[in-house]
C-alpha positions in Angstrom: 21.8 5.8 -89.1 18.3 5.0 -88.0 19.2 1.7 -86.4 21.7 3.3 -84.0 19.0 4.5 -81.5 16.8 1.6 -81.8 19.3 -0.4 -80.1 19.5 2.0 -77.3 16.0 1.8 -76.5 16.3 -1.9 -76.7 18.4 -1.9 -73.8 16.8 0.1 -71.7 14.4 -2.0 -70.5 17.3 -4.0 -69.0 18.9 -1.2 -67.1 15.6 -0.5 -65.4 15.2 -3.8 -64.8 18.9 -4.5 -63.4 18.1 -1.1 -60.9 15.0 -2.1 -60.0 16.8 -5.9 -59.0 19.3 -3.9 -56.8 16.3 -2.2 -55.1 15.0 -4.8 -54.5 17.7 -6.9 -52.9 18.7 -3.6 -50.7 15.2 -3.3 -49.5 15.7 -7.0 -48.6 18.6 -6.3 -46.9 17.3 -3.3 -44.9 14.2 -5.3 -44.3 16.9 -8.3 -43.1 18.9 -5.4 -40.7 15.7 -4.2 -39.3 14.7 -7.8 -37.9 18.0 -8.6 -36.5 17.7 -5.3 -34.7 14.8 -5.9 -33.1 15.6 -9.5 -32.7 18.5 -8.0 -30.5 16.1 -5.8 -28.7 13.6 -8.2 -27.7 16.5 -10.7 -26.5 17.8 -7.6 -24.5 14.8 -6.6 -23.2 14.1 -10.1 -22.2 17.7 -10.6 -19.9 16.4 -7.6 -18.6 12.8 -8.9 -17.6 14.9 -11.7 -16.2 17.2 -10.2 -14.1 14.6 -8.2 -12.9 12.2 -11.0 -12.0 15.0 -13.0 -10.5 16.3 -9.3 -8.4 12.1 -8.4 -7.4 11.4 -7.9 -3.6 8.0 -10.0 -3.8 9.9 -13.0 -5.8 12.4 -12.9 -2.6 10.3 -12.6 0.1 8.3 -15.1 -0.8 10.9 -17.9 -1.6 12.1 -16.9 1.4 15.8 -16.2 0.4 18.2 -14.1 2.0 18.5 -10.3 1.7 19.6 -6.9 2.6 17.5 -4.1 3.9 19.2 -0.7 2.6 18.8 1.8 5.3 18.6 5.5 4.5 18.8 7.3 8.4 21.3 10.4 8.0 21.8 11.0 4.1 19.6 14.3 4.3 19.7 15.9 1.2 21.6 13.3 -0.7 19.2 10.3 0.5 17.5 10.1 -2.9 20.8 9.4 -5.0 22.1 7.0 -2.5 19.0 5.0 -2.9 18.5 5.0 -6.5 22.3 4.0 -6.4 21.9 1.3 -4.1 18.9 -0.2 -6.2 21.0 -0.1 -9.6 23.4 -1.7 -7.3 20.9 -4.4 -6.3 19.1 -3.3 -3.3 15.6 -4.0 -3.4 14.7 -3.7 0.4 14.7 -0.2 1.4 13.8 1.7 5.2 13.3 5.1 6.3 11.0 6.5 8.9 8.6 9.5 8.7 11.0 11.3 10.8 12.7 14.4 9.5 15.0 14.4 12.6 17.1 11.4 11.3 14.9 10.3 7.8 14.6 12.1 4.4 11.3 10.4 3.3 10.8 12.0 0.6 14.4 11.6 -0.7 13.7 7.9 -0.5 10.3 8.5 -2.9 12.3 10.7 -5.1 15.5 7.7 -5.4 13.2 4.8 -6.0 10.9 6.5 -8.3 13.9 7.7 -10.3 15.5 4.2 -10.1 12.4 2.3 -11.3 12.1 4.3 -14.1 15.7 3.9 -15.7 15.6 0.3 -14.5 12.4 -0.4 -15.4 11.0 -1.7 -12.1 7.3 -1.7 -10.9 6.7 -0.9 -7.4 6.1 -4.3 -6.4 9.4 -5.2 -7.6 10.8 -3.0 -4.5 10.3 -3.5 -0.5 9.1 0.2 0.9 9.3 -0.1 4.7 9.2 2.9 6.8 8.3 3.8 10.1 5.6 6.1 12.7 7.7 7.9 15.2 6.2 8.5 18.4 6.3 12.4 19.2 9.5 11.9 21.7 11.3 10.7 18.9 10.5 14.0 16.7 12.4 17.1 16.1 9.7 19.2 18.0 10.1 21.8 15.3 9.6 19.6 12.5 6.7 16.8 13.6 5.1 15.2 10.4 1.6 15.5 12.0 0.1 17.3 14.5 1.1 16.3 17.9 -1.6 17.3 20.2 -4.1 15.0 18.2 -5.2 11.9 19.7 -2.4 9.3 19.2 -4.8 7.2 16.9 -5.1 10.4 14.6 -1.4 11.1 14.7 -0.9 7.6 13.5 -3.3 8.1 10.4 -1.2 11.7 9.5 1.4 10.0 9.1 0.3 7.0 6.9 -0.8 9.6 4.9 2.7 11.9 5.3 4.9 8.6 4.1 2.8 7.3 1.2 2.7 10.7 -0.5 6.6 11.6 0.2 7.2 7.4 -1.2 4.8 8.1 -3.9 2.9 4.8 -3.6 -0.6 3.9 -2.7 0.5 1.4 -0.3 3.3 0.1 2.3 4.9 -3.5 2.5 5.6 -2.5 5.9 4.8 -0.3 8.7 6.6 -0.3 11.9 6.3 1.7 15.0 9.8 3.2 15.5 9.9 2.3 19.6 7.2 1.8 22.3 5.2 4.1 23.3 5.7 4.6 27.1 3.2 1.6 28.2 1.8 -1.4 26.7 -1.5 0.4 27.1 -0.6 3.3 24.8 2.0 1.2 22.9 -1.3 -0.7 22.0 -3.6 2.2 21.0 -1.1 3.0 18.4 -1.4 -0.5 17.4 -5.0 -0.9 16.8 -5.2 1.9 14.2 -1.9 0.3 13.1 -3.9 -2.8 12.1 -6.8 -0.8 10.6 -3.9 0.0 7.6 -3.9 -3.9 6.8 -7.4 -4.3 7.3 -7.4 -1.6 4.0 -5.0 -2.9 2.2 -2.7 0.1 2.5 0.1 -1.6 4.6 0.8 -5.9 4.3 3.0 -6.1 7.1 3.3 -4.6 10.5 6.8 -4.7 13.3 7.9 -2.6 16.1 11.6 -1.0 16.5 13.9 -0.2 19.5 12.4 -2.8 21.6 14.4 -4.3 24.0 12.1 -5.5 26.9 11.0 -9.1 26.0 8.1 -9.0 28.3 6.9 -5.5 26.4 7.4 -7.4 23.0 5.5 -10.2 23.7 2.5 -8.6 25.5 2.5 -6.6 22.6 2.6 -10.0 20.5 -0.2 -12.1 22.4 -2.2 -8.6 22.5 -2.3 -7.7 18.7 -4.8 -9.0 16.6 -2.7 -8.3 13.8 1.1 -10.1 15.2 4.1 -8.2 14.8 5.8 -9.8 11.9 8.8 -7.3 12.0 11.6 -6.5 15.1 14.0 -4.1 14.4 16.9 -3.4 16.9 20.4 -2.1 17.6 23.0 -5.2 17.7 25.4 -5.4 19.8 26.6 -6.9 23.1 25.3 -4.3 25.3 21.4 -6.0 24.8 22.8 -9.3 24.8 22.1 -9.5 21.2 19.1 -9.9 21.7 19.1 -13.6 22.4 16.1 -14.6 24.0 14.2 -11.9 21.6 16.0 -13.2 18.2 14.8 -16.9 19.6 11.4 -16.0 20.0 11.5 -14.0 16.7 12.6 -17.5 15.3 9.9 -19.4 16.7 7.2 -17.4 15.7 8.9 -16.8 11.9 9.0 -12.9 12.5 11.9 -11.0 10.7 14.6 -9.6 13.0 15.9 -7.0 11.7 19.8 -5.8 12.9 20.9 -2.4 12.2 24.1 -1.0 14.1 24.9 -4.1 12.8 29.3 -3.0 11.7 29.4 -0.6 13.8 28.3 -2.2 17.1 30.7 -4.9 16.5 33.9 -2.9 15.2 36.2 -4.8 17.1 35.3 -8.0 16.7 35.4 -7.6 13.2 39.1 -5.9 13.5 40.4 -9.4 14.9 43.1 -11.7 13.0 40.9 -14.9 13.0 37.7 -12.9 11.6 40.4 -11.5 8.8 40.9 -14.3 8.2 38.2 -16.2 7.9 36.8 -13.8 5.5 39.9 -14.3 3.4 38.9 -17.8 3.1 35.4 -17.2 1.8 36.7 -14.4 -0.6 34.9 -11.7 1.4 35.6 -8.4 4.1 34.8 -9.0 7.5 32.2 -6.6 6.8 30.7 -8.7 4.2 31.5 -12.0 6.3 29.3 -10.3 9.0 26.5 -9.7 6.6 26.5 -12.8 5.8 26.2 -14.6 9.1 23.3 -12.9 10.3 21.5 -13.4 6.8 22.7 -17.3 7.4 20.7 -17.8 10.8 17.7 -18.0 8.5 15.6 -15.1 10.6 17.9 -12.2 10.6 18.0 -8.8 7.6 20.9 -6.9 8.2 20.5 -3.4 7.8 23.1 -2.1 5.1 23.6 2.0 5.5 26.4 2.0 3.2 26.9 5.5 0.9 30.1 3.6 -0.8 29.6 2.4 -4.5 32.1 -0.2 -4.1 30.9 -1.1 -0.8 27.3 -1.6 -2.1 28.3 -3.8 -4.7 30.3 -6.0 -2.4 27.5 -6.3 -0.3 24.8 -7.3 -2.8 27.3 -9.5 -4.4 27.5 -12.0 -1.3 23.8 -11.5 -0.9 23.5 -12.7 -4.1 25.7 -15.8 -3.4 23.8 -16.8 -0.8 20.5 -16.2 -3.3 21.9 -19.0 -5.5 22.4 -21.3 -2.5 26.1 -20.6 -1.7 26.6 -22.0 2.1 29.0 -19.3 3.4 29.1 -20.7 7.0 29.0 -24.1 5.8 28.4 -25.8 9.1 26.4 -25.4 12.2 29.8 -25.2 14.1 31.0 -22.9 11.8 28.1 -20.3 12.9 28.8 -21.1 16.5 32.2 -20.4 16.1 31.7 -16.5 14.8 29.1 -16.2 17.3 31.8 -17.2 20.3 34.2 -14.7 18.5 31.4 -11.8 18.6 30.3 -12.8 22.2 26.9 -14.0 21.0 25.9 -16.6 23.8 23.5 -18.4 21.3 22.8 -18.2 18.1 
């Protein structure tokens, strides 16, 4: 009778043993899980770092690829979820104006802030261009500084307006939203411009809605600091612009469309523009996109509040990123140009 629990005892150094083996091997196995899952992670977060580094504003500016400026004039109080939807979309360029009359500003600071942060974007991964309106461009019951100032301290107001409502310490470019009424003045406006990149707070400076080429380039030769940025309408009623877009080309300053659809509507409504787009898988919107981003000088402006219609835009940006010839031949460009009524390209 006494034997009986000696061999219990006996085995229980096995059991303990055996559990303490499948302890073991489940802790390996947890252990095991918990690498693979941060393997996982760290891949993922790596794509990510990638597709942001290959999508960052300063990686495309300076490897001088193609892209799309979005433009945020008349979205009011919905500006800041069109642009943080047109940056998950693929936007990185973006333009406003301190302007309250046409601009939310501050709905442009609020979308790319919010955007950055679920994307994980820095601010140098994004292109933050907006603009000083001279007073005659102003609602006159909402002006963004004070208007009876000196016009060199209603410049600095509104630096200082625009980089609190973007929520950034500095601008990648500043540009005066149209000539004042004389080169003299035009130029005064310009010189505390300059200032700005002299401190680091702005790297780029342009002018908008300028037409006159004579204006434009006595602005040019008198500038210290050149204009680097032109922004206009474009459309046949300027000419497009041509002797301005050639100058723009010679001296490697941006030309910036905007009106860009619109002022070209029916054009873009003819059978052989159709159809040309067809061909190269795109809209004739798109098509048009991507002939002014193919004459190697020109940002189209891109407005759009569609979902769809942003994506379809950055995707044939993004072609022409990888090195996709759209218009594949010099003759080809000429061709659209005839069709739109540009004299040269």
């Amino acid at each position: 009778a006494s034997t009986a629990p000696l061999r219990a005892n006996n085995r229980h150094p096995s059991i303990v043993a055996h559990y303490c083996y499948l302890l073991f091997v489940a802790t390996l196995g947890l252990v095991f899980c918990f690498y693979l899952m941060l393997s996982s992670q760290e891949a993922k977060m790596n794509s990510i770092r990638m597709v942001v580094n290959a999508h960052s504003a300063s990686s495309i500016a300076s490897s001088g690829k193609p892209f799309l400026l979005y433009g945020t004039a008349w979205k009011k109080e919905e500006t800041a979820r069109y642009v943080a939807e047109a940056i998950h979309a693929g936007f990185r360029f973006i333009d406003t104006a301190c302007q309250p009359k046409h601009y939310n500003e501050a709905g442009v600071g609020n979308g790319w802030k919010a955007a950055a942060d679920e994307l994980g974007l820095q601010r140098s991964d994004l292109f933050l261009q907006t603009k000083y309106t001279p007073y005659p461009g102003q609602d006159p019951n909402r002006v963004p500084y004070d208007h009876t100032a000196p016009i060199e301290e209603q410049v600095k107001q509104s630096l200082a307006v625009s980089l609190k409502n973007l929520h950034t310490d500095y601008l990648d470019s500043l540009v005066m939203h149209s000539p004042l009424d004389t080169v003299e003045r035009t130029m005064e406006a310009w010189r505390v411009m300059e200032t700005f990149v002299d401190d680091g707070k702005v790297h780029r400076l342009g002018i908008s809605n300028c037409y006159d080429y004579n204006f434009y380039t006595a602005i040019y030769n008198q500038a210290r600091i050149k204009p680097s940025v032109l922004q206009n309408r474009f459309y046949a009623e300027s000419n497009f612009d041509t002797k301005l877009r050639q100058f723009c080309k010679e001296k490697g300053i941006w030309y910036q469309s905007f009106w860009t659809l619109t002022g070209n509507r029916q054009a873009l409504a003819l059978p052989q523009v159709k159809h040309l787009a067809e061909k190269k898988n795109l809209t004739p919107q798109t098509l048009m996109y991507a002939f002014m981003m193919s004459l190697g000088y020109a940002t189209p402006l891109d407005g759009t509040t569609n979902k769809a219609h942003m994506l379809e835009d950055v995707a044939v940006m993004e072609r022409m990123q990888g090195g996709e010839k759209i218009f594949e031949t010099q003759d080809e460009l000429k061709e659209f140009a005839a069709i739109l009524g540009m004299p040269e390209l």
